[in-house]
N, C-alpha and C positions, 0 to 999 in steps of 0.2 A: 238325347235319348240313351237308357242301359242300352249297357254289351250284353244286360241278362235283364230277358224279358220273362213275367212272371203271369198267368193267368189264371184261376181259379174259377170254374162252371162246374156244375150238378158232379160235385164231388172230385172233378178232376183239375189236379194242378199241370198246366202246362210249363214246361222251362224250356226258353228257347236264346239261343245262340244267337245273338244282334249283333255281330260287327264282320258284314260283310264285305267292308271296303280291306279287310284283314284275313279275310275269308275266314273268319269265326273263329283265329286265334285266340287262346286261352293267355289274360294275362294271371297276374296275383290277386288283381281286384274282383277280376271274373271270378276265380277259384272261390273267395271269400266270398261273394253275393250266391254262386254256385252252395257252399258249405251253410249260409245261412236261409234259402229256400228248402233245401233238403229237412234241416234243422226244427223247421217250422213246420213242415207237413207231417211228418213222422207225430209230431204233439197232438198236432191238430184233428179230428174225429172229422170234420166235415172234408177233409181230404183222405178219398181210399186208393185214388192209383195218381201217380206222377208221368206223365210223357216230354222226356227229353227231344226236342228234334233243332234244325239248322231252317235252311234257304232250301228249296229244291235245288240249288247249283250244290252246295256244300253242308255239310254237317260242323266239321269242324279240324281246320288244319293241325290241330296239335295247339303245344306250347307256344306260346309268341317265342320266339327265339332270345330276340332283344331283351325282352321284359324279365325272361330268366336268367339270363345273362348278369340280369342288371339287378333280381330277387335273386340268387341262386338260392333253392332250399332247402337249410345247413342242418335243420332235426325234425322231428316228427308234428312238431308247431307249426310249422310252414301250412299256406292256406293249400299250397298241390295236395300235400298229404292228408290233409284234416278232410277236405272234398273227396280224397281217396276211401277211408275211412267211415266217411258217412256214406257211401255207397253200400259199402260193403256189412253196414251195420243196420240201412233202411228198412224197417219192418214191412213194408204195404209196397205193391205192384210197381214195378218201373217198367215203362215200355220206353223203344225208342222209334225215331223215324229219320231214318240215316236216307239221304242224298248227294251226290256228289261224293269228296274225298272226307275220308275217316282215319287219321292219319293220329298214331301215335295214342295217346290216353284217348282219342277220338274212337280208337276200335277197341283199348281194352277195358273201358267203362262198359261199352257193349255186354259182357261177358258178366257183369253184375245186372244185367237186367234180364227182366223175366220172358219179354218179348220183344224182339227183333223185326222191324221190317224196315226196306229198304227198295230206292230206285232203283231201277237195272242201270243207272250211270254210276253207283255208289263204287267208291276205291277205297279199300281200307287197309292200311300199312300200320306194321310196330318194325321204325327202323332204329329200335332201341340200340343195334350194333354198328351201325352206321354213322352214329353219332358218338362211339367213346363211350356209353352205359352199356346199363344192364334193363332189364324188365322190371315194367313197374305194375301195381293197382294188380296182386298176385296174377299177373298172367301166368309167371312162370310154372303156375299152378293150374289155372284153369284152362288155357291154352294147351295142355297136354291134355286135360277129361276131354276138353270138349269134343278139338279136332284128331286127336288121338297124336301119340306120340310122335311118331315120325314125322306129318304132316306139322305137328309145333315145332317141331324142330326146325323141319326146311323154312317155314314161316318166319319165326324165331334169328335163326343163324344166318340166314340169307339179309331179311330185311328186306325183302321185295314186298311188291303191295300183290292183294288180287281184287277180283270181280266179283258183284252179287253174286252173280250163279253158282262161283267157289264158296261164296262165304255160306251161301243158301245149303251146297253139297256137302259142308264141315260142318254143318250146325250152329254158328253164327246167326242166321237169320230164320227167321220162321215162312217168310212168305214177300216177293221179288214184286215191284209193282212197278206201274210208268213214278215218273217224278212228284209229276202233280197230282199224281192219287195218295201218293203215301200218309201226307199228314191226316188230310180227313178221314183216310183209313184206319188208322189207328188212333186216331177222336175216336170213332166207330168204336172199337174193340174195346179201350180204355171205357167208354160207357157202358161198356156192356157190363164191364170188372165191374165200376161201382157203383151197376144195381146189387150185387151180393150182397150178403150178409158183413158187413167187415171185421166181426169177429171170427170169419168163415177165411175171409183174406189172410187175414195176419196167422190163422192156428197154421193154415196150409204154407205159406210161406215160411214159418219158422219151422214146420216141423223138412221140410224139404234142404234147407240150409243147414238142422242141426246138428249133424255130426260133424261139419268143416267149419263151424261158425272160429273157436278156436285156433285150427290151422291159419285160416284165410289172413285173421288179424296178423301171426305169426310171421306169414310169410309176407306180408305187406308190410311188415317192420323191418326184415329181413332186407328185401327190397328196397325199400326209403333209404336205408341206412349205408346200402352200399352204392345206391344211385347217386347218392348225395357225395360219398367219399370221391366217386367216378368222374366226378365232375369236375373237381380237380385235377384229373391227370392228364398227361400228356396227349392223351387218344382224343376225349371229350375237347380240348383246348382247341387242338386242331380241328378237329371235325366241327365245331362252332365257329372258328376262324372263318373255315373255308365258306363256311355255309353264310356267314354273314359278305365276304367277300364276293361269293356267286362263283366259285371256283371249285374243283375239286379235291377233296383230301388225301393228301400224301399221308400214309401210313407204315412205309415203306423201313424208316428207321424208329419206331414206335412199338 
């Protein structure tokens, strides 16, 4: 069975996160079936809204570790970036349905979607500094609109994770639910989107993103480009070391 599962009813594409035995790790194959669902909806007129969701246990731990390890991705070709990208480019509705942990591109894909909801078990972390990088998929952009400065920052520079309720009081999420409601809750909402008009979807959606459409791409090239250099260095090395070891990172002379 895919690690990405694809479904299309009365206008809505679901994309869902199938590799639970990995708790919904993101490999390069994923990214790529990930960039080519997005790809295909955006064409497509009988798709007006897309809903990202996981397991009610999890959403999505992040990167597979291993798998990046073993892709690292060296320029803006890479399928992490090209998936980044088509987010960030997607003309029609994204909603998501986050449960459990939202770890990494897990919470900052969040931030390109239009609608948020979430279990009250959901965790969501960017331990982008924890790991030796930087911020990817412009959080470093919108993670300051959303939550406001200083809240991105402590977020940001700490690398701790929080709670729906935080994520719900920063503006991350629209609306906090049990686990097992979420999905068909947001079926719900996603069909409500594509009874509209979709030439009503898309005017309002572009004219909403239009003045950062430029920036966004900017700063997500800005981002790729030195996450990727980061990955090579001494910080990232060990902090993947340790993480694959199950130890903790000595940073100490770094």
């Amino acid at each position: 069975m895919s690690d990405i599962l694809t479904h299309h009813e009365a206008g809505v594409l679901t994309i869902t996160f199938n590799r639970p035995e990995r708790k919904n790790s993101i490999t390069r194959d994923m990214y790529s079936a990930l960039s080519q669902a997005l790809a295909g909806a955006a064409q497509d007129d009988a798709v007006r809204v897309v809903v990202l969701q996981g397991a009610e246990v999890v959403f999505t731990a992040g990167n597979d570790i291993a798998d990046f390890l073993q892709h690292p991705p060296t320029d803006l070709e890479a399928p992490v970036f090209q998936f980044i990208f088509g987010m960030a480019r997607f003309p029609k509705p994204i909603l998501a349905a986050v449960c459990g942990p939202a770890v990494g591109i897990g919470t900052t894909l969040l931030m390109h979607c239009e609608m948020v909801y979430a279990g009250d078990n959901a965790m969501f972390s960017m331990p982008f500094i924890n790991l030796g990088v930087c911020p990817e998929n412009a959080s470093s952009l919108l993670a300051p609109q959303i939550f406001g400065y200083q809240r991105a920052a402590e977020l940001l520079l700490l690398g701790e994770g929080f709670n729906a309720e935080t994520g719900l009081e920063i503006g991350l999420v629209n609306k906090v639910l049990p686990p097992l409601e979420v999905n068909a809750y947001v079926q719900s909402v996603a069909r409500k989107l594509a009874a509209k008009p979709l030439s009503s979807l898309l005017a309002t959606k572009a004219l909403m993103k239009k003045n950062q459409t430029a920036l966004l791409e900017t700063v997500i090239r800005d981002e790729a480009l030195l996450f990727a250099k980061m990955l090579n260095e001494p910080a990232a090395r060990e902090a993947m070391s340790a993480f694959m070891e199950k130890r903790k990172p000595d940073f100490s002379k770094i």
